[in-house]
N, C-alpha and C positions, 0 to 999 in steps of 0.2 A: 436767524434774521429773516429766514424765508417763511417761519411759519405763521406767523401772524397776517402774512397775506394771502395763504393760504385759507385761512383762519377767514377772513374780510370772503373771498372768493365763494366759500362755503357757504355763509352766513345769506348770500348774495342769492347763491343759489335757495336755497329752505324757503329764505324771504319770496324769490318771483315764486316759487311754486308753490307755496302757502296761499301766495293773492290770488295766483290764479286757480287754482281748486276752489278758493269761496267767491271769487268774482269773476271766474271766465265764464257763465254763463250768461252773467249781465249784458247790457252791449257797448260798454267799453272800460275798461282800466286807465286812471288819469289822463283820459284823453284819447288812447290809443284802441284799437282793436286788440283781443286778446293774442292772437298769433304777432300781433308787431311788438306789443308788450314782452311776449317770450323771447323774439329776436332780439330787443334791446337789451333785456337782462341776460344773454346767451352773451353777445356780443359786449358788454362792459365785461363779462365775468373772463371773457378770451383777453381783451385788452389789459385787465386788469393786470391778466397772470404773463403777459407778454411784457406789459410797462415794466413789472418789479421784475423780472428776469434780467432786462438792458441795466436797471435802474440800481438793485441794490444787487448786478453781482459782484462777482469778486476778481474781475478781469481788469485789467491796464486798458486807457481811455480807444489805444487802438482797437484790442479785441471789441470794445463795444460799438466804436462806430463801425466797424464790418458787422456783427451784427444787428444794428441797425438796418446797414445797406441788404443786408441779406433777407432781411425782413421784408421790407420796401420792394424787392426785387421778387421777394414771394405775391406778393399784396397784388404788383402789377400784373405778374402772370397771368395768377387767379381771376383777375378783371378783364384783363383782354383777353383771357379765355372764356368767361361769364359773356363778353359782348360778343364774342364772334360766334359761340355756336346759342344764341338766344335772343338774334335780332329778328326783327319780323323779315318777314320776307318781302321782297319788291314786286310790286307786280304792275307790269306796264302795259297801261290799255290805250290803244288807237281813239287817236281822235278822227274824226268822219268831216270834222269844219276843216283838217289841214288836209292839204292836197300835198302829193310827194312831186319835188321837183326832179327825179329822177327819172332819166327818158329809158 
């Protein structure tokens, strides 16, 4: 049952990297830039193989919503750890029109 979507996942990948060897030099793929194009099609091919894992396995409806939530629980990680070490930095500069009320 898994392997036809493995089968889709494969197909997925040939397909973005067939476009992009004769059109990433262009300057853009339907729209997008070639590196966002890669990401897209990197990114449906993870989703894809992630959905049919929850979707057609062979676990009882509990097993799937834990992994669900374990998914979700990865996903947030990954992003609050993406924000916190890859925000811009603050940098605060004195203004000269305020004057400090501090005696």
């Amino acid at each position: 049952m898994r392997q036809p979507v493995l089968y889709l996942a494969v197909a997925i990948l040939v397909v973005a990297t067939g476009v992009l060897l004769l059109f990433g030099g262009s300057g853009s793929i339907a729209g997008l830039a070639p590196a966002e194009f890669a990401n897209v099609a990197y990114l449906s091919i993870f989703a894809l193989l992630i959905g049919a894992s929850l979707a057609l396995g062979r676990h009882r409806i509990n097993a799937r919503l834990w992994h669900i939530a374990v998914w979700l629980a990865v996903f947030l990680a990954l992003a609050a750890g993406y924000r916190w070490f890859h925000q811009a930095p603050t940098v605060v500069v004195p203004n000269e029109n305020v004057r400090s009320t501090a005696v």
